[in-house]
TILUMTI-468333 format. One record per residue (C-alpha): x, z, y; residue in three letters. Coordinates in steps of 0.5 Angstrom, whole numbers, padded with zeros to 4 digits, always signed. Each point is the difference from the previous one (the first is absolute). Layout:
XZYALA
...
***
This chain:
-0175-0161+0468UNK
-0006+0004-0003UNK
+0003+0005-0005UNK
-0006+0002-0005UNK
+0001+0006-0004UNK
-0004+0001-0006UNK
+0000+0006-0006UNK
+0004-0005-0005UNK
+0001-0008-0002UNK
-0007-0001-0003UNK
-0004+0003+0006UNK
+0005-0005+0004UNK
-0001-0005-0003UNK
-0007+0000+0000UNK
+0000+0001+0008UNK
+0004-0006-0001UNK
-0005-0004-0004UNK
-0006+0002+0005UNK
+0003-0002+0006UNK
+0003-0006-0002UNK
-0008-0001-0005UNK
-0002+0002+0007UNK
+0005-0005+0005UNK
-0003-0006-0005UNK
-0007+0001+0001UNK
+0000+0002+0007UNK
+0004-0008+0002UNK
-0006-0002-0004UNK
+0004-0006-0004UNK
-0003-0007-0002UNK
+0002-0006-0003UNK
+0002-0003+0008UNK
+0003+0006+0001UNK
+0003+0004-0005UNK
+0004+0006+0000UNK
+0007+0000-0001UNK
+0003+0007-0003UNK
+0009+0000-0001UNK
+0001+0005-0006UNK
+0006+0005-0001UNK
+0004-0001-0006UNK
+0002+0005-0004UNK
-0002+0007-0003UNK
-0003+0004+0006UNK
-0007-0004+0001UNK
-0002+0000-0008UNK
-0005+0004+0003UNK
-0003-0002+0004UNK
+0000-0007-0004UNK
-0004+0003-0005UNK
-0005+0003+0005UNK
-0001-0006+0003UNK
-0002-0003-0007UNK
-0004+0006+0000UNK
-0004-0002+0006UNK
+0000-0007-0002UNK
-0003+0002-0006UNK
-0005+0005+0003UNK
-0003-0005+0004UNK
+0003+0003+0006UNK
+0005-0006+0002UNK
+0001-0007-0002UNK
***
């Protein structure tokens, strides 16, 4: 497992969103083949959710 440390839970979260944003764009998906993410539950990934918006919003990922 690799353990990520960041300064604090903003800073994580938005390392988290770029690397999922990045692990998205890197599979190239398509409507034959789609990109499937399972998403935790719970508190601890809100903000990651809202970076990824973010990203969404920006253009960055789709």
């Amino acid at each position: 497992m690799r353990v990520i440390i960041e300064s604090d839970y903003q800073a994580l979260s938005e390392w988290a969103a770029n690397y999922v944003a990045q692990r998205i764009n890197q599979f190239q998906p398509s409507s034959e083949r789609p990109f499937v993410l399972g998403l935790p539950t719970g508190s601890s990934p809100l903000g990651m959710y809202k970076a990824l918006i973010e990203l969404n919003r920006e253009g960055k990922v789709s």
